[in-house]
N, C-alpha and C positions, 0 to 999 in steps of 0.2 A: 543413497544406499537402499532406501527401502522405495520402489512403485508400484503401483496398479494400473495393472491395461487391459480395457476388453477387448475382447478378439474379434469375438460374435456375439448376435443377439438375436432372440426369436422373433419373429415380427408378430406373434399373436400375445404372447407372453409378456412377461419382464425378466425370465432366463437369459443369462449371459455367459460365456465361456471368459476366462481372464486369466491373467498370469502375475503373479503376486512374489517380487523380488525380494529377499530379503539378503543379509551377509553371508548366509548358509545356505543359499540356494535359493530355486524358484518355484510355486508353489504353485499346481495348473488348477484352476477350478473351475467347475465346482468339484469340491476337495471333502471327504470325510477325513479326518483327521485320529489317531487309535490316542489313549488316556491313557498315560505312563504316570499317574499319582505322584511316585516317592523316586521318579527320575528311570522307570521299569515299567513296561505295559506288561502285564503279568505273565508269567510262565513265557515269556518269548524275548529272545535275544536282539540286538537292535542288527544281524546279519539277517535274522529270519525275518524281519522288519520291514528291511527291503523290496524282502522280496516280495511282499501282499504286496504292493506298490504303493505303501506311504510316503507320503512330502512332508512330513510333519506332525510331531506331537507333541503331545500336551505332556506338563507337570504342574503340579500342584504347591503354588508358596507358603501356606498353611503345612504341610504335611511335611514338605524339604524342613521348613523351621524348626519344627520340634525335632525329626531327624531325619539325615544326620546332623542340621545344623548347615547356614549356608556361608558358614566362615569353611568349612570341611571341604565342599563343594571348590570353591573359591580358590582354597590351595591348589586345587586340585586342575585349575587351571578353568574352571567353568561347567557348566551343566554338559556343555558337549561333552568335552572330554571325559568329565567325570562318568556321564553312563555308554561310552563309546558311542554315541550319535551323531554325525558330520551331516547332519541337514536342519531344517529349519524345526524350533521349540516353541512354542506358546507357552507361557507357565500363568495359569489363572490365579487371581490375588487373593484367593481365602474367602470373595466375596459370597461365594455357597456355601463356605460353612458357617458363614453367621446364621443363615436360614437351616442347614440341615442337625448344626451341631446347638440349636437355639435355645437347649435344657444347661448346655455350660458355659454358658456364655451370656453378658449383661452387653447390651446398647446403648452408647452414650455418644453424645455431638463429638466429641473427638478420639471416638474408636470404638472401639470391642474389647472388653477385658476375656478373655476366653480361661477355663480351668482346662487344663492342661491334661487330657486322658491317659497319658502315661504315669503322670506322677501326682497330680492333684495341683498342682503347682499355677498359679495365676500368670496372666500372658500377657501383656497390651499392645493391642494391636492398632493401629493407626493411622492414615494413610500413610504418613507420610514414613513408616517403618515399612509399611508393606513397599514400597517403593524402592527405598533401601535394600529391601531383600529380592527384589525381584534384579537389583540393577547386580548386584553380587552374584547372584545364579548365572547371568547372562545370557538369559535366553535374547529370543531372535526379537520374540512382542513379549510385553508386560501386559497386563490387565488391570485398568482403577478399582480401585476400592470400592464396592458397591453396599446397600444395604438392600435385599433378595428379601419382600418380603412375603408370606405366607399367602397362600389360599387353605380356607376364604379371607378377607379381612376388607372392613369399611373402606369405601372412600377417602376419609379423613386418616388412616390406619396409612393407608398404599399413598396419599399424597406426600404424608411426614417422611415415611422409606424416601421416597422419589426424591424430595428437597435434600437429603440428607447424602445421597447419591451424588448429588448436583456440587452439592458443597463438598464431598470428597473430593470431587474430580477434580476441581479448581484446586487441591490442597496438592493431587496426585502430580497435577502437570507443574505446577512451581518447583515438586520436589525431583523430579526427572530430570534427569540432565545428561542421560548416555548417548552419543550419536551414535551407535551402532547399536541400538533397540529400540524398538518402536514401542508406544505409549495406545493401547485402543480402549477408548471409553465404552462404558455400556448404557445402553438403555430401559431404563425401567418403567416400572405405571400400573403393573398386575394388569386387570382383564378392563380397566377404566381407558376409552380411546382418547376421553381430552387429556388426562396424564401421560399418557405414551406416544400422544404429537408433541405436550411440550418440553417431555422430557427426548424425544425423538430432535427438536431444533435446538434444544440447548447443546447437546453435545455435539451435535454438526458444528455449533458456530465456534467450536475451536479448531477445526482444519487439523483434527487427528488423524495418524496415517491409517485406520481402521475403526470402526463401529460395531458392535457387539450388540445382539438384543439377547436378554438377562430376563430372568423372573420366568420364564415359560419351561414346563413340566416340573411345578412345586404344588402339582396336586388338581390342577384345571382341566375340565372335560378335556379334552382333546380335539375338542371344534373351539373353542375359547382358545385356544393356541393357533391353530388353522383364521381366526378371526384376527388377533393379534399381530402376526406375522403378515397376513397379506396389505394390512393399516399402515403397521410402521415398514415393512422393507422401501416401499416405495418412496418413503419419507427421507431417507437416509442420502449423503451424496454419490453421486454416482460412478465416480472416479474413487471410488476408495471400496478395499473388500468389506461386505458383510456377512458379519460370524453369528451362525446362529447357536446359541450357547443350551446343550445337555443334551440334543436330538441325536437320534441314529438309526430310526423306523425306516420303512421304503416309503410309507406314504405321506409321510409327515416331510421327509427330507424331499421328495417329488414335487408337492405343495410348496413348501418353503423356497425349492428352485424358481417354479414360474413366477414366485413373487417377489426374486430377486437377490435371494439369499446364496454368497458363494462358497462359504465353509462352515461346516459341520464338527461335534466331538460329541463322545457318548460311550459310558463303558460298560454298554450291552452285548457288543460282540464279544468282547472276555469271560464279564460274567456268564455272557450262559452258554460258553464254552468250558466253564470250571465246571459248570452243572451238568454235563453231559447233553447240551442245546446245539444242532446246526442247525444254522440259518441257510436255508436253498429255497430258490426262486420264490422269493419272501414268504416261504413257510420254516414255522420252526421244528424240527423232527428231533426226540426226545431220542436218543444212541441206547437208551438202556432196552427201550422196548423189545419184545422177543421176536419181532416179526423181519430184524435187522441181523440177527444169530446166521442163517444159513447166505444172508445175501451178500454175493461177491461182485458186486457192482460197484462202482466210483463212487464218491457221496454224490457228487455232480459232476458228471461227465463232459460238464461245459465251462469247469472250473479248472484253471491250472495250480493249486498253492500244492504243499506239499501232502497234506492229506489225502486228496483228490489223485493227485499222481501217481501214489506212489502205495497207496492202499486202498482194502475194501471195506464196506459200510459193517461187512463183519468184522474184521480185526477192529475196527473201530471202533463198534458193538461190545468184542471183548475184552479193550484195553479201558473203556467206561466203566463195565460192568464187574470189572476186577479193581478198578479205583487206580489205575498204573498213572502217574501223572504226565507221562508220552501223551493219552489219550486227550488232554485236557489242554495238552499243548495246541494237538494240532487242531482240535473243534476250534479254538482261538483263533488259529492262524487261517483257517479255512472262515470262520464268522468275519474277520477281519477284512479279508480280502475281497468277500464277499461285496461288504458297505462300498471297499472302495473300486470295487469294480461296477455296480451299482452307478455310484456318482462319474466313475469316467464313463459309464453309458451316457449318460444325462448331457456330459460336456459335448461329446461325438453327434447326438441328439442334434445336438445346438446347432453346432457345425455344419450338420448334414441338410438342416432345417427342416427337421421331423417330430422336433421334442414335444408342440402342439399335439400330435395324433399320439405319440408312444408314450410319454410321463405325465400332460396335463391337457383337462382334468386328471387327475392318479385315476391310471385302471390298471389292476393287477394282472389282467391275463395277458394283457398287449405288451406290458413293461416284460414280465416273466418270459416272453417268448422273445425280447429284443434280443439283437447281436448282442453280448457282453464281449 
C-alpha cells in the first residue's frame, strides 16, 4: 500500500525525483507540501488546493485534539472526508508543540502533560495516545512522538531530547497497528553531528516506510541547518522518502534537495499571505506598498494560480490595503503555488539533468530565471 521509487538522480548531487504511493494517491517529489493545522490550510478550500498543484497536506494531532476532537473526525468518516480532501495527509504528532508551546507544558519519560490553551485544563500526552489519535484521524502517514529540543542547549540537554525520542519511537511503533497508514520516525540531535548520525541509524534500523528530520528552524543560524541536513540526508536509507520537517525558503529547500531531501511543509506561504506578502521569483513584495496602487500587471506573469490570472497587482494592492479577506486568499494561493512550482522545478531539473547548474549550489538568479 504504501512505496517509494526513485525515478532519477543527479549525477553530481544527491537530488532525486521519486514517486511516493500512498492509499490517497501518489506523491511526485520532490514535493512541498501546504500546513492545514486544524484539518484547513487557511483562508483556501481543498478545490482551490488543487489547483496550486498540491499532493498532500499536512494537519496537526495536537491541534485536531483539543478540536474538534478526533472521535468528531472519526464519525465523520476520517480526516479526508471530514475536510473534503481525497489525496494524501500527513498529520504531524504534537512533537513541535512540546518545543514551541514549552511554557505549558512539563516533560516526563512517559509523555507531555500539556495545559490546555483553551481552557486551562491538563492534557496527557504520550506516545502511545498520540498514536491512537493519529490512527482515528486517518491520515495517510502518522508521525512519532518526538522531543524537539530548543536552541541553544548543551550537549548533555540535546542528548537526553534524542534518547527520549528513541524511546518514543520504540513505544510509537508497538502501538501502531493500522495497515493503511504509514508510521515515519524522526530524527533528532540539534546542531551535535555525533547525536544526529546516531540518532540518524537508530531510526533507520527499524525499516519505517519514511524518515523525517526534526529539530531544524527552533532558532539555528541557518547554515547550522544547511550543516545539518547535508550530515544526516545522506545517512538516511535510500529507498524510503525523506521529509524535511518546518522548511519552505527557496534556498534552503534547493540545499536540502541536492542533499537528498524529497518532501518539504512550512506555513510561510500562508502566513505571509494573511500579511499582505507575495512570494515571486523568491522575493518577497509587501501588496500594501504605494508603488503597486497604479500597476496593472500580473503579480507574475509566469505564474498561473488564480491571483496571477485573473488580476492585477493593483486590485491586489486594493483588496490588501482595504483588509477584504479575497485579498489574503489569493496572496495565499499565489505563495503556495509558488513553493510548489518552485519544487516541481527542481524535480523537472533532475529529469532533465540540469539541477547541478540551475538549484545547486542555490543561486538565485539562475533558479529565478528557470522554466517553472
Amino acid at each position: 500500500m504504501f512505496r517509494f521509487q526513485v525515478k532519477a538522480q543527479c549525477s553530481k548531487t544527491h537530488a532525486r525525483v521519486g514517486c511516493f504511493t500512498t492509499p490517497h494517491g501518489v506523491v511526485e517529489t520532490p514535493r512541498f507540501m501546504p500546513v492545514g493545522t486544524l484539518g484547513t490550510v487557511k483562508g483556501v478550500s481543498a478545490d482551490q488546493l488543487l489547483k496550486t498543484g498540491a499532493q498532500m497536506v499536512l494537519a496537526n494531532t495536537y491541534h485536531l485534539h483539543l478540536q474538534p476532537g478526533e472521535q468528531v473526525v472519526a464519525d465523520a468518516g476520517g480526516l479526508h472526508r471530514f475536510m473534503g480532501w481525497n489525496a494524501p495527509i500527513l498529520t504531524d504528532s504534537g512533537g513541535y508543540q512540546v518545543f514551541s508551546l514549552s511554557k505549558l507544558n512539563k516533560v516526563e519519560e512517559t509523555g507531555v502533560s500539556f495545559r490546555n490553551p483553551r481552557d486551562g485544563s491538563q492534557i496527557q500526552i504520550t506516545p502511545e495516545r498520540v498514536i491512537e489519535i493519529q490512527m482515528a484521524l486517518g491520515a495517510d502517514v502518522a508521525m512519532a512522538f518526538d522531543h524537539c529540543p530548543p536552541f541553544p542547549a548543551s550537549h548533555s540537554e540535546v542528548e537526553e531530547a534524542t534518547l527520549r525520542t528513541h524511546d518514543w519511537l520504540k513505544r510509537c511503533i508497538s502501538a501502531h497497528d493500522s495497515s493503511e497508514q504509514a508510521l515515519f520516525g524522526i530524527v533528532q540531535g540539534g546542531c551535535f553531528l555525533d547525536l544526529r548520525k546516531e540518532s540518524a541509524e537508530f531510526v533507520s534500523s527499524f525499516d519505517l516506510p519514511g524518515i523525517a528530520i526534526g529539530g531544524v528552524s527552533v532558532g539555528e543560524p541557518v547554515e547550522e541547518m544547511h550543516r545539518i541536513v547535508r550530515h544526516v540526508a545522506p545517512l538516511l536509507p535510500e529507498e524510503r522518502p525523506r521529509y524535511l520537517m518546518g522548511i519552505g525558503t527557496l534556498k534552503e529547500m534547493a540545499i536540502a534537495v541536492a542533499s537528498g531531501i524529497d518532501l518539504f511543509d512550512c506555513v510561510l506561504p500562508t502566513r505571509l499571505g494573511r500579511h499582505g506578502t507575495a512570494l515571486v521569483a523568491g522575493e518577497r513584495w509587501n501588496l500594501r506598498n504605494a508603488r503597486f496602487r497604479n500597476d496593472h500587471k500580473p503579480l507574475d506573469p509566469s505564474c498561473h494560480c488564480e491571483a496571477c490570472l485573473n488580476h492585477s497587482r493593483a486590485y491586489l494592492h486594493h483588496l490588501i490595503r482595504s483588509d477584504e479577506l479575497l485579498g489574503l486568499t489569493l496572496l495565499s494561493l499565489h505563495n503556495l503555488t509558488h513553493l510548489i512550482r518552485f519544487t516541481s522545478a527542481m524535480r523537472r531539473s533532475i529529469h532533465e539533468g540540469c539541477f547541478s547548474e540551475d538549484f545547486a549550489p542555490w543561486n538565485r538568479e539562475s533558479a529565478a530565471h528557470y522554466t517553472w
